[in-house]
N, C-alpha and C positions, 0 to 999 in steps of 0.2 A: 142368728138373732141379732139384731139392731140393739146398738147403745145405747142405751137412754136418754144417757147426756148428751149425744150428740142431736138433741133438740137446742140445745144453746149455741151451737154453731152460728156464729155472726150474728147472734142478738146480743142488743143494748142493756146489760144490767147496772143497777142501781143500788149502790148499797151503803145506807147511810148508817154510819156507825162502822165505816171497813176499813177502820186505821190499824184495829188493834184484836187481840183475840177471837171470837169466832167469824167477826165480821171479815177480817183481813183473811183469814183462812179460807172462808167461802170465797172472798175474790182474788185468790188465787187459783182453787179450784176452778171458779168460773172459767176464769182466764185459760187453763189450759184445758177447758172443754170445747175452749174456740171463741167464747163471749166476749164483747169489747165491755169491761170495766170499768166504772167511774164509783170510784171512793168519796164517802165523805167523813169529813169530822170537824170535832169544834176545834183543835187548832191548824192554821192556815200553812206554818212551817212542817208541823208531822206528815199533814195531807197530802203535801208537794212531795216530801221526800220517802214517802212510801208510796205512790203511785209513780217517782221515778225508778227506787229501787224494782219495785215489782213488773214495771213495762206494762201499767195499764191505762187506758186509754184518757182516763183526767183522773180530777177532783176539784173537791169542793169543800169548801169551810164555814160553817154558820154556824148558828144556834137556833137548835129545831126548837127549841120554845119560842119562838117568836116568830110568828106568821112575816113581818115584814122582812125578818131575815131571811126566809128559807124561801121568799118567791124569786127575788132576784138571785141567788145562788143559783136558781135552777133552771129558768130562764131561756139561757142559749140552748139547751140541752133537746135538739128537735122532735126526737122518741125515745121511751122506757120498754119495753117488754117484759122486763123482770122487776119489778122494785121490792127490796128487802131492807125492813125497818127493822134494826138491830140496837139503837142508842139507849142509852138510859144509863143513870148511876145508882146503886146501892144508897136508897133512900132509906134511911129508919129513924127512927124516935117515935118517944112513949105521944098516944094521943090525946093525951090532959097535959101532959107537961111542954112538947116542941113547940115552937116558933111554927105555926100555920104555912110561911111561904117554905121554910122548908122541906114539910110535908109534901106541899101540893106541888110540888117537883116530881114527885114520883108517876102523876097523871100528865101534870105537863113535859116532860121526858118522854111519853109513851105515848098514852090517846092524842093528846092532842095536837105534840108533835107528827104524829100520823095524820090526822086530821088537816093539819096547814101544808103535809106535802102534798099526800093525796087530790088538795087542791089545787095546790101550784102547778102541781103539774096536768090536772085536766085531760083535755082529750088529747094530748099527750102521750099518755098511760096507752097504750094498745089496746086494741079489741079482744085480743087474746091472752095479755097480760096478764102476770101471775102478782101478787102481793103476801111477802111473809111478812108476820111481826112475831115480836119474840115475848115469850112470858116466861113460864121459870116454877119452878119445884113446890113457890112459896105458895101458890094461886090453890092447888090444892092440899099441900100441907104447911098453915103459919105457925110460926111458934108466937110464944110469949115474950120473947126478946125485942122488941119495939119494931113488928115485919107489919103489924095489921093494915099499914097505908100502903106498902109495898103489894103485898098479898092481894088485896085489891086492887089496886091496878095493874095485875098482871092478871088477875079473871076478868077483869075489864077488857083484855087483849082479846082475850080469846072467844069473847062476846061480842068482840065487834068485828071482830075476823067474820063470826057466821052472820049478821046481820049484812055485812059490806058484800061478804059470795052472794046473795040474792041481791040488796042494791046495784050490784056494780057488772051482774052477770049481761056476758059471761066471762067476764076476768075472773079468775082463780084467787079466793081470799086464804090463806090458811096461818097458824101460829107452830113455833116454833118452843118447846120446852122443854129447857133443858136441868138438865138434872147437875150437881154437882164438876162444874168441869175448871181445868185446871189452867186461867187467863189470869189478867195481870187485875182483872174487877175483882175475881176470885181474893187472890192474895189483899190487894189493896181493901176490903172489906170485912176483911175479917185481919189483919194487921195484927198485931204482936203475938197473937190468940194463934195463930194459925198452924203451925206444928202441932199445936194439941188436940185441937181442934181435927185437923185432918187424920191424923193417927186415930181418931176414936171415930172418924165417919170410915175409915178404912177397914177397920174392923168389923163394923157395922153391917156396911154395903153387901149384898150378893157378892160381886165381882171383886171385892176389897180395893178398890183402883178408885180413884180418881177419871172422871172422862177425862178427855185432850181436846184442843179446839180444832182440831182436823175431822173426829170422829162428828161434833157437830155441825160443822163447819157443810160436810158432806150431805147432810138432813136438810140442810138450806139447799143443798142441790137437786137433792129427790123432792123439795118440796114448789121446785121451780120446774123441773122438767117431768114432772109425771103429770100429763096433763087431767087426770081422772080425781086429783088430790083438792079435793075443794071444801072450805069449811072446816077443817079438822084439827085437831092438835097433834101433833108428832111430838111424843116424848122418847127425849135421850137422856134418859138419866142412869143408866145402869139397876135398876130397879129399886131404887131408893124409895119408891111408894111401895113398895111391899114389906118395909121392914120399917 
């Protein structure tokens, strides 16, 4: 039986948001499935010196919210056959009381950053190219802690995953969500909280663990080389919707 991954062999992947946690972990995977690699993020010195540390093929540094930054990033870059949209930050505040543009980060970090690359890059993009983006736990369970902008735009994700597999077909659309996993977005959004916090989702959990960003990191690989994977959500959460 044939490897799966060995559908990535010398194809161009693209993964923006692959400085740090699941996205640097998927392109390392990539990497030794055979893929040439190109990272992106928004700082210019991390970019450089994890796509030197790691031996992959570039990078790149903008800010997906902004269409004028992410064309010419992208630009020299002659074909995609994999693109995976991983960026965003842990958006929250109450919706009567926050600051509006800070809300609306949570769509522009996500949709619409998808929306200005997806364009950038054009026919570009493969004929047979795949496209993940990433939602998250919150899409189908928000709490009442200031997630409702968040929460929405991460079922935004995965609503426009299935609209873009029929526009875009037959490129492969699908999202990625993950359940609880243990990155530096993780710690940094939940901050001083976090020990308590994680001890009572431990308990919690099925699995009582925490993911790792390798176990998801691997879902962005099945969800790039299984070429029958279209429209769908793939959750890795250790079954945190069940409890």
């Amino acid at each position: 039986m044939s490897n799966l991954f060995n559908e990535l062999q010398g194809k161009t992947v693209l993964i923006v948001g692959g400085t740090s946690g699941i996205g640097l972990s998927a392109a390392i995977q990539a990497k030794a499935a055979g893929a040439a690699v190109i990272v992106t993020g928004f700082d210019v010195g991390r970019a450089a010196g994890v796509a030197a540390e790691h031996g992959f093929a570039g990078y790149r540094a903008f800010d997906v919210t902004r269409a004028e930054s992410a064309a010419p990033a992208l630009a020299d870059i002659p074909a995609v056959d994999h693109l995976v949209l991983l960026a965003g930050s842990f958006v929250t505040g109450s919706v009567l009381q926050t600051e509006l543009p800070h809300l609306q980060r949570a769509f522009d970090e996500r949709l619409w950053a998808a929306v200005h690359i997806i364009r950038a890059l054009g026919d570009r993009l493969a004929a047979a190219a795949s496209i993940t983006f990433i939602s998250g736990m919150l899409a189908d369970r928000p709490n009442a802690h200031g997630t409702a902008i968040l929460a929405s735009a991460s079922a935004a994700m995965e609503a426009f995953a299935r609209g873009l597999a029929l526009e875009l077909a037959p490129r492969r659309v699908n999202t990625l969500s993950p359940g609880p996993i243990n990155t530096p977005l993780f710690d940094k959004a939940l901050g001083a909280g976090r020990d308590a916090y994680v001890a009572n989702l431990e308990a919690t959990l099925p699995l009582h663990r925490l993911g790792n960003a390798d176990e998801a990191g691997a879902a962005v690989l099945f969800l790039m080389a299984n070429g029958y994977m279209n429209g769908a959500t793939l959750h890795v959460d250790g079954g945190v919707r069940l409890v």
